[in-house]
C-alpha positions as CSV (number, residue, x, y, z in Angstrom):
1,X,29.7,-26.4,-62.5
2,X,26.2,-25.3,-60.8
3,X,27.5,-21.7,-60.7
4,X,28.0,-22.2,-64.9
5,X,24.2,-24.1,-64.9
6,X,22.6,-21.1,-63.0
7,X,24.2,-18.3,-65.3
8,X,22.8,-20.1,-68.1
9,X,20.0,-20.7,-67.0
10,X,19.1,-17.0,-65.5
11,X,20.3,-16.0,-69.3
12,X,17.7,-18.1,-70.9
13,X,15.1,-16.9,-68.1
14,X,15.7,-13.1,-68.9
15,X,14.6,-13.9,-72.7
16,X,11.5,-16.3,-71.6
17,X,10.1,-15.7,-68.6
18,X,10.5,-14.7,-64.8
19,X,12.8,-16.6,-62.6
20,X,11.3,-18.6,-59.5
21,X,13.4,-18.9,-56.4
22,X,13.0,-22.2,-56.1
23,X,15.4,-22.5,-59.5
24,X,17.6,-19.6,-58.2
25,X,18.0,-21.7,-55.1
26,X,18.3,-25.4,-56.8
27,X,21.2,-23.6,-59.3
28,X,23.3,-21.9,-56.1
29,X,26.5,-24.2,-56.1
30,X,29.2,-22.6,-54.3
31,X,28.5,-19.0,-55.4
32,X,28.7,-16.6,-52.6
33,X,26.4,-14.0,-54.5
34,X,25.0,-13.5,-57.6
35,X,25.6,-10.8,-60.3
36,X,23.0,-8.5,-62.3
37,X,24.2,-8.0,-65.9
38,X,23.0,-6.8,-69.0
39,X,22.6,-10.3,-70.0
40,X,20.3,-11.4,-67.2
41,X,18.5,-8.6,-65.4
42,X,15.1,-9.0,-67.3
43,X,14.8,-12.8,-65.8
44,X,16.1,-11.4,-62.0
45,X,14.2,-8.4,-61.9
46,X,10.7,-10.5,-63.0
47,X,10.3,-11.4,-59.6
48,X,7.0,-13.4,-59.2
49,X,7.7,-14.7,-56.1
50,X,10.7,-13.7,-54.1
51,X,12.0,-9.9,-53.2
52,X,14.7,-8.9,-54.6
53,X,18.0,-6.8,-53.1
54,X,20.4,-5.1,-55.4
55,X,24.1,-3.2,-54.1
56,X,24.8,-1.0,-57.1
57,X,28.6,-0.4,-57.0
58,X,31.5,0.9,-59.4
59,X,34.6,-1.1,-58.3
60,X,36.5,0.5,-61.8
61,X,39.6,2.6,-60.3
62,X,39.0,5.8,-62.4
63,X,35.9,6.3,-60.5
64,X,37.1,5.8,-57.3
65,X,34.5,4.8,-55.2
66,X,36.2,4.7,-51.8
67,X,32.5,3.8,-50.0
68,X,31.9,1.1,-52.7
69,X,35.5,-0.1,-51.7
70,X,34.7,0.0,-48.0
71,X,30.4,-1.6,-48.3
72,X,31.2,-4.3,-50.6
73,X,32.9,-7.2,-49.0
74,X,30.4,-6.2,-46.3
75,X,27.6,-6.7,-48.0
76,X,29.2,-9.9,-49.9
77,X,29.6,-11.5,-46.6
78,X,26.2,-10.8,-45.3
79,X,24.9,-12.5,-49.1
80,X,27.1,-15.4,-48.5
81,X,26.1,-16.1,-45.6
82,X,22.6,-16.1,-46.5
83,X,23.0,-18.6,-49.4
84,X,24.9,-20.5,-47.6
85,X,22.2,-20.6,-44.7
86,X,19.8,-21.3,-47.4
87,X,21.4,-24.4,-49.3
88,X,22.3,-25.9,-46.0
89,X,18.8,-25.3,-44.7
90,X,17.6,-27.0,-48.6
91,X,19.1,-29.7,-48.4
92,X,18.5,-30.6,-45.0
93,X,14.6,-30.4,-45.7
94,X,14.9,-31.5,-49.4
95,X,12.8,-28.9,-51.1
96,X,10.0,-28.5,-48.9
97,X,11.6,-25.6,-46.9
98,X,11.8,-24.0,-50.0
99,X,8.1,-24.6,-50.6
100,X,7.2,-23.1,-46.8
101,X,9.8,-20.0,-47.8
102,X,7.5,-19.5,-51.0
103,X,4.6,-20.1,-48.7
104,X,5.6,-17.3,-46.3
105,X,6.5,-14.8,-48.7
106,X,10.0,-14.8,-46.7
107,X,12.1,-15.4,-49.4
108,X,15.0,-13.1,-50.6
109,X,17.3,-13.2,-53.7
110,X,20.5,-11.3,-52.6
111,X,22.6,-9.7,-55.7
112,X,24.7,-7.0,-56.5
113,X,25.5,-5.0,-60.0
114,X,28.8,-3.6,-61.6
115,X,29.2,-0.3,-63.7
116,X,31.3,-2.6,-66.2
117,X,28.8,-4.7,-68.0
118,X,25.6,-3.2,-66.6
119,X,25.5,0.3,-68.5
120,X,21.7,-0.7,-69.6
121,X,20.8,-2.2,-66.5
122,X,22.1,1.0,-64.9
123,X,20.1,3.3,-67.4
124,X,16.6,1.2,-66.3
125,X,17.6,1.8,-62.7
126,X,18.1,5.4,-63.0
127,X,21.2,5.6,-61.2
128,X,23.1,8.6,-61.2
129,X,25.6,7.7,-58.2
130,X,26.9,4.8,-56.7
131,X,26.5,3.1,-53.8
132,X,22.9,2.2,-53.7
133,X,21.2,-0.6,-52.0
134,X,17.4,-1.2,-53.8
135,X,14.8,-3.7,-52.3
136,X,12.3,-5.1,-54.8
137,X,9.1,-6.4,-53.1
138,X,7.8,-9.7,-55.1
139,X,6.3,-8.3,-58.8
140,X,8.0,-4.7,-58.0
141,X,11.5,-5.7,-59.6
142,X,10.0,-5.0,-63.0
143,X,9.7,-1.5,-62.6
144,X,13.0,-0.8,-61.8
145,X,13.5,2.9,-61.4
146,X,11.2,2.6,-58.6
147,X,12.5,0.9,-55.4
148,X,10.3,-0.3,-52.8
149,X,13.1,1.0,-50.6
150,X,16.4,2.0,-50.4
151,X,19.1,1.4,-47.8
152,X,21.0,5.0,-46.7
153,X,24.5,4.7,-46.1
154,X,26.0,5.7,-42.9
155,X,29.4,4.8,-43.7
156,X,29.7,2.4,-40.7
157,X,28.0,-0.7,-42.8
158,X,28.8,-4.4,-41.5
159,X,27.3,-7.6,-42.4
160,X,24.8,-7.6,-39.6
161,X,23.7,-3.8,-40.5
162,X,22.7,-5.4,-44.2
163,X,21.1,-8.2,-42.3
164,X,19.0,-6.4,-39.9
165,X,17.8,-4.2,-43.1
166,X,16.6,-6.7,-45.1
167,X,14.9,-8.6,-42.2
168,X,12.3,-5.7,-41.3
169,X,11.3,-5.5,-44.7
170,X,9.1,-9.1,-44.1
171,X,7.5,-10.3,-40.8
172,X,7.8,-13.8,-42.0
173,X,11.6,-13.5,-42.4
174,X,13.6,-16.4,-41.1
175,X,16.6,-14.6,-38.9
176,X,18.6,-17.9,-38.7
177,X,19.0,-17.4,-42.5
178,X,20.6,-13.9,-41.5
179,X,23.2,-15.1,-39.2
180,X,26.5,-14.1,-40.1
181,X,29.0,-16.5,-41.0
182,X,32.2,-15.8,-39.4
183,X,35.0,-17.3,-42.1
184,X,38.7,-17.4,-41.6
185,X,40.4,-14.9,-43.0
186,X,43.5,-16.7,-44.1
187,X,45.7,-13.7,-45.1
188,X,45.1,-11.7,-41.9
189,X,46.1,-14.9,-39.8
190,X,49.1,-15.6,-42.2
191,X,50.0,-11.5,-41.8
192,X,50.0,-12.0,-38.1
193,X,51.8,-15.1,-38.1
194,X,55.1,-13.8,-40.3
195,X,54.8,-11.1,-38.3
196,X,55.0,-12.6,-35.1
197,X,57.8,-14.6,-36.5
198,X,59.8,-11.7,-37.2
199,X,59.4,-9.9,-33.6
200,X,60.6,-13.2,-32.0
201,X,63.8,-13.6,-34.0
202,X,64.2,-9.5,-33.4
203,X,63.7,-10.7,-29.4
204,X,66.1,-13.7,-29.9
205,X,68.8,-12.0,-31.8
206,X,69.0,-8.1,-30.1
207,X,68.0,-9.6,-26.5
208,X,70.1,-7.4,-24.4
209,X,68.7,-4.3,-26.3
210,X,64.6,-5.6,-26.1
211,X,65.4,-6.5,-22.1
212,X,66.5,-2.7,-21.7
213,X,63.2,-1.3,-23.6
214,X,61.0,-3.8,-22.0
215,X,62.6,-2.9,-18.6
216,X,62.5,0.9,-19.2
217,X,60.1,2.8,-16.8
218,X,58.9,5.8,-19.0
219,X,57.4,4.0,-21.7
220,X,55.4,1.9,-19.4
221,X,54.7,5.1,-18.1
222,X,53.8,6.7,-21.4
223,X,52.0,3.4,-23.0
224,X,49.9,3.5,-19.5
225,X,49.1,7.2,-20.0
226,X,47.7,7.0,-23.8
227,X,45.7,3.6,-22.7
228,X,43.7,5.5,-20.1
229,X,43.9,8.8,-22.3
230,X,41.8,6.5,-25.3
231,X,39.7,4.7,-22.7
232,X,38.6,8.2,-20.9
233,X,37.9,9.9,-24.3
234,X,35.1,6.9,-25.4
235,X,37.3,4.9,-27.9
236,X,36.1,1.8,-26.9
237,X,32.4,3.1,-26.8
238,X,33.2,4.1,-30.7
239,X,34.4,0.8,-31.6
240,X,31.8,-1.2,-29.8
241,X,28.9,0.9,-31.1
242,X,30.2,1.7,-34.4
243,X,29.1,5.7,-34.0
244,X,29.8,8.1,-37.3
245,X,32.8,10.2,-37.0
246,X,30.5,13.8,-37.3
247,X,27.1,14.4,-36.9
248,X,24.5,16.6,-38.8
249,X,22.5,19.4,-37.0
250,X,18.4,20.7,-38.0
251,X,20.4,22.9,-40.7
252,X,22.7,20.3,-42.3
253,X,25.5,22.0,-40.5
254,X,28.5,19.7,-39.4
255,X,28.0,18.9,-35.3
256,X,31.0,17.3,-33.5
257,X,29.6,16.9,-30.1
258,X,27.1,14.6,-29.6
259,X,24.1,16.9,-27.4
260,X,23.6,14.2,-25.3
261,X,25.1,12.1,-22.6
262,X,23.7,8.7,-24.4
263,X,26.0,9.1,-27.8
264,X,28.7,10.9,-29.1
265,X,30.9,11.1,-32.5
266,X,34.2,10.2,-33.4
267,X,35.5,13.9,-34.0
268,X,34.4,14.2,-30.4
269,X,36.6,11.3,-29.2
270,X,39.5,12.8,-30.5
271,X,39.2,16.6,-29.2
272,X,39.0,15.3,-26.0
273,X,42.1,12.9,-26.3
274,X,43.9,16.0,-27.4
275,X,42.6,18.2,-24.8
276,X,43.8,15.4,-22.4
277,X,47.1,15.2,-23.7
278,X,47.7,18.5,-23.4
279,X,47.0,18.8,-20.0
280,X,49.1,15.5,-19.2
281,X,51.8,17.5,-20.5
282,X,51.3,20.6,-18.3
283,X,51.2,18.4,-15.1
284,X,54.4,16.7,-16.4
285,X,55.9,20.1,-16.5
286,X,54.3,21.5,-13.8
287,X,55.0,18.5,-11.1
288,X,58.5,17.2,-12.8
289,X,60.2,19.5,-15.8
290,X,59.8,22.6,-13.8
291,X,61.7,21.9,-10.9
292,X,64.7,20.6,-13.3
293,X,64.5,23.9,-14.5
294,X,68.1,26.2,-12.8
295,X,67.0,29.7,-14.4
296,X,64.5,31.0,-11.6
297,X,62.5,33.4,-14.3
298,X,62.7,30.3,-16.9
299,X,61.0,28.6,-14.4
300,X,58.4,30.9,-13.1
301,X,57.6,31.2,-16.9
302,X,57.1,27.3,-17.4
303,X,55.4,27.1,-14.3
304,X,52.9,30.1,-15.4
305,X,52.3,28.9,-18.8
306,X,51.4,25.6,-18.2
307,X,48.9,26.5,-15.7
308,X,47.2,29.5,-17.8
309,X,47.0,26.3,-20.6
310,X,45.9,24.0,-17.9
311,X,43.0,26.4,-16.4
312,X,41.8,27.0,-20.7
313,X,41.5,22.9,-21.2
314,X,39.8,22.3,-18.3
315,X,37.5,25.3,-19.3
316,X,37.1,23.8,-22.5
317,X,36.4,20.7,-21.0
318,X,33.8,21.3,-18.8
319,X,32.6,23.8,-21.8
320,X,31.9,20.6,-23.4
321,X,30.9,18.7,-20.7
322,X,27.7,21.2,-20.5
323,X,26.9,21.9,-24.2
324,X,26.4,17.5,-23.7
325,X,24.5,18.2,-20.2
326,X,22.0,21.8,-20.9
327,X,21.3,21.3,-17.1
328,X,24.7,21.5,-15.9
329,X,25.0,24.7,-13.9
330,X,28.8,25.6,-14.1
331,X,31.8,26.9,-16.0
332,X,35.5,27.5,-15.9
333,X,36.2,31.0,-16.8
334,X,34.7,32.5,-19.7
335,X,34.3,29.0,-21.2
């Protein structure tokens, strides 16, 4: 019901006059973040006294937006967590946090806008691509093709990334209004739970056949191999930090190694794992396939090979272990 009160009521505010946050905030309800339209933008983007943050998105199909796809529930769970931060923090203090917020100039109105029912909204924003993130400072929002700021997408956006963005842009800002609210995700948990399910009857039902596959030495081996193959190439420094996938060098060319010891990219966690798996398969054959090997020149031949490859990764790697290090002093081979 509130969230039908505070669309009406931002429609009637875009004809009359500018919307104040204390009536944004009153009018919340349940919504988890509110929507620019056509209908409503003139009363939202009057912004007398709160800033205003806007994700411009296209979630229609035929554009294909994968980013928007990607940034959106993102950003939707950063702005619902927020509001929800906000109306339990107003109603604890009935109103008069509200009034300190106004007070401190701290106060944020969180919204996002659609391609389908925003095509003259879109036109006074000047957008020509999609996804955008504007900030409106307090009396900016009315001239809307000019942004106090706008947020530049790395592709490695979470909740806390939108958070920490909007919190530099006021010294006042409360950062317990920015904590992220950690929801259940329902489907993932039923997901895991069906499937769960279904390897334990598998288990119950084909027990001998499991008990031989559990039992079964090489792919122990193997599993053990590509854990320490990922954990030596940095994927759990990727995951952890969030880093992009490829980096940009001083003449927009594409870089994929990192030039120092501090960072790296994604690309660059994946060469090496590659690299590495190569030469865990030329020690296999060197150390265990060769010597199963009956034909002496056969063998002479594997044993050769997989050295010459061996010798060229480790070149490569330490290659790469000095275009990261400028002060390291050797090479392998011509490397």
């Amino acid at each position: 019901m509130k969230g039908i009160q505070l669309f009406i009521a931002l429609l009637f505010l875009g004809v009359c006059h500018a919307t104040k946050f204390g009536d944004v905030v009153e009018s919340l309800g349940s919504n988890s973040i509110i929507r620019i339209n056509d209908k409503n933008y003139k009363g939202l983007m009057n912004n007398e006294d709160y800033s205003i943050i806007i994700f411009i998105t296209a979630s229609d199909p035929r554009i294909g937006c994968t980013l928007c796809s990607l940034a959106m529930p993102q950003y939707e769970q950063m702005a619902s967590s927020y509001y929800e931060n906000l109306r339990n923090t107003y109603n604890s203090t009935e109103n008069s946090r509200v009034h300190t917020l106004e007070e401190d100039g701290a106060n944020f109105i969180i919204t996002y806008a659609d391609l389908a029912g925003s095509k003259k909204l879109y036109e006074k924003l000047g957008v020509t691509s999609v996804p955008k993130v504007f900030f409106y400072k307090p009396g900016r929002g009315v001239d809307m093709s000019q942004p106090t700021d706008e947020y530049r997408f790395s592709g490695q956006e979470t909740p806390q990334v939108f958070s920490d963005w909007i919190i530099k842009h006021s010294e006042f800002s409360n950062k317990d209004l920015f904590k992220i609210v950690e929801k259940p995700n329902y489907q993932v948990i039923a997901r895991n739970m069906a499937i769960t399910l279904f390897l334990l009857v598998v288990a119950y039902k084909k027990f001998d056949k499991v008990s031989v596959i559990i039992a079964n030495k090489r792919i122990w081996r193997a599993l053990c191999l590509i854990l320490i193959i990922l954990f030596c190439s940095g994927y759990m420094y990727n995951r952890i930090r969030g880093t992009a996938f490829t980096g940009e060098g001083p003449h927009k060319e594409v870089i994929y190694f990192s030039p120092s010891q501090q960072s790296q990219y994604g690309a660059e966690t994946q060469i090496i794992s590659v690299v590495y798996a190569l030469l865990v398969v030329c020690f296999v054959v060197l150390m265990d396939s060769a010597s199963k090997i009956s034909d002496q020149k056969l063998r002479f031949f594997a044993v050769l090979t997989s050295s010459l490859v061996a010798y060229i990764l480790y070149g490569y790697v330490v290659a790469c272990f000095k275009q990261k290090s400028s002060m390291y002093p050797f090479k392998l081979g011509i490397l």
